[in-house]
N, CA, C and O atoms as CSV, one atom per row, in Angstrom:
chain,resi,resn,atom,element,x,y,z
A,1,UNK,N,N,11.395,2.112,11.021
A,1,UNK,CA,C,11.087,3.082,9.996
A,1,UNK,C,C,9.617,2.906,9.600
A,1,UNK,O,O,9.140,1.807,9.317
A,2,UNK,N,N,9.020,3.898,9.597
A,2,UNK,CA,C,7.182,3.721,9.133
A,2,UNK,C,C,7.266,3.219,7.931
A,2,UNK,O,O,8.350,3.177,7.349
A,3,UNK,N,N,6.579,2.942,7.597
A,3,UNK,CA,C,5.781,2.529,6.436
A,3,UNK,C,C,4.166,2.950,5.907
A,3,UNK,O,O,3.164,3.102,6.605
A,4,UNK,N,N,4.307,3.066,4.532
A,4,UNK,CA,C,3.135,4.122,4.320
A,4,UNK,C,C,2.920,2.893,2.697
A,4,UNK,O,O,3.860,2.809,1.907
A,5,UNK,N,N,1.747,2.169,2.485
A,5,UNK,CA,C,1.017,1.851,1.419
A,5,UNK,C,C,-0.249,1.957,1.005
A,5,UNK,O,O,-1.246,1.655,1.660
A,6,UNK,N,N,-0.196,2.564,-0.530
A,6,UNK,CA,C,-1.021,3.754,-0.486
A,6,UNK,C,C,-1.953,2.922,-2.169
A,6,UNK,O,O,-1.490,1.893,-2.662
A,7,UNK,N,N,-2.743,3.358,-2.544
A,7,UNK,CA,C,-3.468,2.606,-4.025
A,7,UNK,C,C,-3.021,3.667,-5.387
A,7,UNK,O,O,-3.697,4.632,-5.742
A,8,UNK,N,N,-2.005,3.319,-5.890
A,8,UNK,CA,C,-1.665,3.656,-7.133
A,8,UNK,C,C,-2.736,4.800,-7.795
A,8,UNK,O,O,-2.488,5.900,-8.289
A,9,UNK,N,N,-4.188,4.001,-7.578
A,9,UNK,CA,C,-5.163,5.110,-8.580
A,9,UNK,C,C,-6.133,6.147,-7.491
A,9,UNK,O,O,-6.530,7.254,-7.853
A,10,UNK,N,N,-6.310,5.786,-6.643
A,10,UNK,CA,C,-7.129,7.003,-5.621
A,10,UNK,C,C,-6.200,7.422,-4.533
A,10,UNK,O,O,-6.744,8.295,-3.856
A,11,UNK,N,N,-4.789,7.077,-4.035
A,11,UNK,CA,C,-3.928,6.910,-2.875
A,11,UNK,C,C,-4.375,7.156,-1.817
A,11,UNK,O,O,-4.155,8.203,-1.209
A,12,UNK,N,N,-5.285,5.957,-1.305
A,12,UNK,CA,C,-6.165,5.503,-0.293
A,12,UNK,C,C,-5.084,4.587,0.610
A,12,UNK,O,O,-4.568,3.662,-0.017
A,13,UNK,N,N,-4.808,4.696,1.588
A,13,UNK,CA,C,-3.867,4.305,2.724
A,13,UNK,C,C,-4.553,2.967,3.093
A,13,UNK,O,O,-5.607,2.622,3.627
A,14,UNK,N,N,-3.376,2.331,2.516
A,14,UNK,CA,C,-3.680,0.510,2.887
A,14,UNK,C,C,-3.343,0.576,4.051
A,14,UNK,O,O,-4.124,0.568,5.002
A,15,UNK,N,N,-1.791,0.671,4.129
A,15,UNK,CA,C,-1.714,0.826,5.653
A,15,UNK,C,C,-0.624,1.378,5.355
A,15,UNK,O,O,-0.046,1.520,4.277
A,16,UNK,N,N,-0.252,1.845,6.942
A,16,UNK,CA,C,0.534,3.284,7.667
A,16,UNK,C,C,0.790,3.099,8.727
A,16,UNK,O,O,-0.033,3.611,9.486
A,17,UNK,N,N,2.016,2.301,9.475
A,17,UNK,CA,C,2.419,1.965,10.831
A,17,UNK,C,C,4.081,2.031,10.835
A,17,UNK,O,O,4.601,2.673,9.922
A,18,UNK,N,N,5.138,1.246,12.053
A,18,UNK,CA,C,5.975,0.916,11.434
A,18,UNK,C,C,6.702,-0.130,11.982
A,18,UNK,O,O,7.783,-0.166,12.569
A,19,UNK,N,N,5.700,-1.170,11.600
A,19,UNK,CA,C,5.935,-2.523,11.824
A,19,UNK,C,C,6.139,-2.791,10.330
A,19,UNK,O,O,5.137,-2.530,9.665
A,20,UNK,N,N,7.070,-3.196,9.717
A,20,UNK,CA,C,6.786,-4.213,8.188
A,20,UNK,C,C,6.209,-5.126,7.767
A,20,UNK,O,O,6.611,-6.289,7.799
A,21,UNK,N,N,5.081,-4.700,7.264
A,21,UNK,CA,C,4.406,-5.753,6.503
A,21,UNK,C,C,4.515,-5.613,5.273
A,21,UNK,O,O,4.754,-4.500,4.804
A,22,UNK,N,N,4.356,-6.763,4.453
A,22,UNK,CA,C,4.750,-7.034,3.293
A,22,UNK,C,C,3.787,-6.491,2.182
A,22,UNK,O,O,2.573,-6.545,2.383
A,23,UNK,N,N,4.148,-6.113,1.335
A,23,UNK,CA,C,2.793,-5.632,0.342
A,23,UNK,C,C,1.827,-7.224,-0.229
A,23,UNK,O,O,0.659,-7.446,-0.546
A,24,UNK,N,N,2.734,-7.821,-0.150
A,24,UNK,CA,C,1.385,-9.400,-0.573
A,24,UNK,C,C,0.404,-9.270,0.608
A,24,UNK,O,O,-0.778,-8.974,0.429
A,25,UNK,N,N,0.976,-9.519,1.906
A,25,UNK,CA,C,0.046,-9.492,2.554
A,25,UNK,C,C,-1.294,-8.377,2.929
A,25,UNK,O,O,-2.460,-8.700,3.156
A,26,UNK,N,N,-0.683,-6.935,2.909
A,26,UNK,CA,C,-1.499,-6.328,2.817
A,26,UNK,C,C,-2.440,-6.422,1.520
A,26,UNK,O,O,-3.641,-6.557,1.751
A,27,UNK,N,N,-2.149,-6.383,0.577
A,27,UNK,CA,C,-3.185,-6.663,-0.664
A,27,UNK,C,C,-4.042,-7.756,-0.452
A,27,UNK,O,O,-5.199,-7.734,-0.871
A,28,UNK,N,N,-3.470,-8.919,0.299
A,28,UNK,CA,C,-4.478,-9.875,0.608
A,28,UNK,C,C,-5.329,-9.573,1.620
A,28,UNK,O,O,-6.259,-10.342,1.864
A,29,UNK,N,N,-5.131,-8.363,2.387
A,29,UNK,CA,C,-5.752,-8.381,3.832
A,29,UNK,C,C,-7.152,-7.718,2.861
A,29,UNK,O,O,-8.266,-8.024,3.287
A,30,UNK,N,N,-7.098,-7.022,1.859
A,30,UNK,CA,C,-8.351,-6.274,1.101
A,30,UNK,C,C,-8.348,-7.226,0.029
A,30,UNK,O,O,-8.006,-6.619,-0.986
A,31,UNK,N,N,-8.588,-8.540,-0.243
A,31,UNK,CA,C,-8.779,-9.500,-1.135
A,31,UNK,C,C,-8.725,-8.669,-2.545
A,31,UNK,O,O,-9.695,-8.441,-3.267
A,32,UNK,N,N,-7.321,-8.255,-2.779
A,32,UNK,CA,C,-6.485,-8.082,-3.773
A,32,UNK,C,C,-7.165,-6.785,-4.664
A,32,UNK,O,O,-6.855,-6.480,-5.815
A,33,UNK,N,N,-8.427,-5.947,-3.586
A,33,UNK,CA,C,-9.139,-4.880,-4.532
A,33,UNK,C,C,-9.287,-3.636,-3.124
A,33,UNK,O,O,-9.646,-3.798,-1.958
A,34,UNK,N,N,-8.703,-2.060,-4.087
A,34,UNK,CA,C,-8.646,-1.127,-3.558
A,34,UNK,C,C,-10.409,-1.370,-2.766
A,34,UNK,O,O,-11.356,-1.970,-3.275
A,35,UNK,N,N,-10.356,-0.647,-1.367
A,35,UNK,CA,C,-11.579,-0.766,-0.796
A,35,UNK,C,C,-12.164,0.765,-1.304
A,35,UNK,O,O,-13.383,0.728,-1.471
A,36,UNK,N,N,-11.635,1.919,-1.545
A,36,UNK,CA,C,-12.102,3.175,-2.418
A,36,UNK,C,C,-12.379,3.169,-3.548
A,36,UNK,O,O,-13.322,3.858,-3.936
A,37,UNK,N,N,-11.662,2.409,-4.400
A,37,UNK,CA,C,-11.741,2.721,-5.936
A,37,UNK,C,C,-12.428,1.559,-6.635
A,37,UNK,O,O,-13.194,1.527,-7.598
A,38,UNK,N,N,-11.931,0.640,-5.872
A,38,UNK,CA,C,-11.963,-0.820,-6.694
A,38,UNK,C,C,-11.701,-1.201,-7.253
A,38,UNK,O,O,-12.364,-2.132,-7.710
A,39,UNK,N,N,-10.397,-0.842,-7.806
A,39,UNK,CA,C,-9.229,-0.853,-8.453
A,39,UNK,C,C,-8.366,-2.386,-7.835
A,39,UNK,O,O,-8.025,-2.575,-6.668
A,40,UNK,N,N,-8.201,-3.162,-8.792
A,40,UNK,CA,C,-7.267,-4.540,-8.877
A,40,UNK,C,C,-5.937,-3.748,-8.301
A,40,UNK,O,O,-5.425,-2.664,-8.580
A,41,UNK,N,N,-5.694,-4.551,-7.586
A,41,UNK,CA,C,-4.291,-4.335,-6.427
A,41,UNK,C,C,-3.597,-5.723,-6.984
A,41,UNK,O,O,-4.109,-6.826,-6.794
A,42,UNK,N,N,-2.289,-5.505,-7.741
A,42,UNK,CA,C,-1.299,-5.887,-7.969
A,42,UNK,C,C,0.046,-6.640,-6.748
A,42,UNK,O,O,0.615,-6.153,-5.771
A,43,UNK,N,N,0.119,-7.774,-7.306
A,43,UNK,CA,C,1.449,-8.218,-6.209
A,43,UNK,C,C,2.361,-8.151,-6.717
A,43,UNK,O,O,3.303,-8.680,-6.126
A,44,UNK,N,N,2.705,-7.413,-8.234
A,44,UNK,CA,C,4.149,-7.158,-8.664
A,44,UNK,C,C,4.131,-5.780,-8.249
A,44,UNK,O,O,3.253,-4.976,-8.563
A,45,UNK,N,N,5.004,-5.571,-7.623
A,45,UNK,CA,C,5.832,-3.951,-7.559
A,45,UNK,C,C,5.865,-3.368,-8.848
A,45,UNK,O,O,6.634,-3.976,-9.593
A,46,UNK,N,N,5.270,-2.353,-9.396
A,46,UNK,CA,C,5.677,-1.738,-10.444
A,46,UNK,C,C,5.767,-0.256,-10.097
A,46,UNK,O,O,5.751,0.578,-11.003
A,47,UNK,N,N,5.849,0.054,-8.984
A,47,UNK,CA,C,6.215,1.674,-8.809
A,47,UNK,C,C,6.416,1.411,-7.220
A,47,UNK,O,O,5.701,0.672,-6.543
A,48,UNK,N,N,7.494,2.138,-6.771
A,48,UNK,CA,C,7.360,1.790,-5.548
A,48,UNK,C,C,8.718,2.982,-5.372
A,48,UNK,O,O,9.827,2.933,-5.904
A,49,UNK,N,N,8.139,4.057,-4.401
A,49,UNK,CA,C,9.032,5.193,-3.967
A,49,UNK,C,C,9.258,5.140,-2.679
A,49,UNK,O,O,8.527,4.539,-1.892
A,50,UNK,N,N,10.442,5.861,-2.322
A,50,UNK,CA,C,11.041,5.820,-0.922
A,50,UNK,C,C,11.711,7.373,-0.543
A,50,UNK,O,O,12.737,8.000,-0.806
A,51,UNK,N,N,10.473,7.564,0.230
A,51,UNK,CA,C,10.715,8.940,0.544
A,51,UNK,C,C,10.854,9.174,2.402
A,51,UNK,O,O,10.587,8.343,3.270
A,52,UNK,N,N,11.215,10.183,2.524
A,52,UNK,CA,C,12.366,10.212,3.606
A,52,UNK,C,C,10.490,10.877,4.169
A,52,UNK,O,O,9.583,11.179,3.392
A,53,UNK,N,N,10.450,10.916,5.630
A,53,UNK,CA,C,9.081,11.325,6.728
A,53,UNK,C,C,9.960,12.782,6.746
A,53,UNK,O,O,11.177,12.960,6.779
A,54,UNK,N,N,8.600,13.945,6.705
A,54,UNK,CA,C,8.901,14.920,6.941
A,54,UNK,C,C,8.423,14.865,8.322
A,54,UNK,O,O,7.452,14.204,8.691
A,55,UNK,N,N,9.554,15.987,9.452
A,55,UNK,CA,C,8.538,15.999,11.556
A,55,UNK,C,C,8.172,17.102,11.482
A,55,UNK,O,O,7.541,17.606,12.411
């Protein structure tokens, strides 16, 4: 199943594949700051939606 993580305040695509990676790790892969906004990237989940891929 893809996976799509995106930045809460500009929704700038962390990443988009569909291998699972974990949201810690991706936030660490951008040392814990949006690379668009510069916005502090969070490792608590506080919003997190699950929406079905439109083809």
């Amino acid at each position: 199943m893809p996976q799509r993580v995106i930045c809460h305040n500009c929704s700038y695509v962390l990443y988009e594949g569909v291998d699972f990676i974990s949201p810690d790790e991706i936030i660490q892969q951008y040392d814990c700051t949006c690379p668009k906004c510069d916005r502090k990237l969070s490792f608590l989940p506080l919003n997190i939606e699950v929406k079905p891929v439109n083809k």
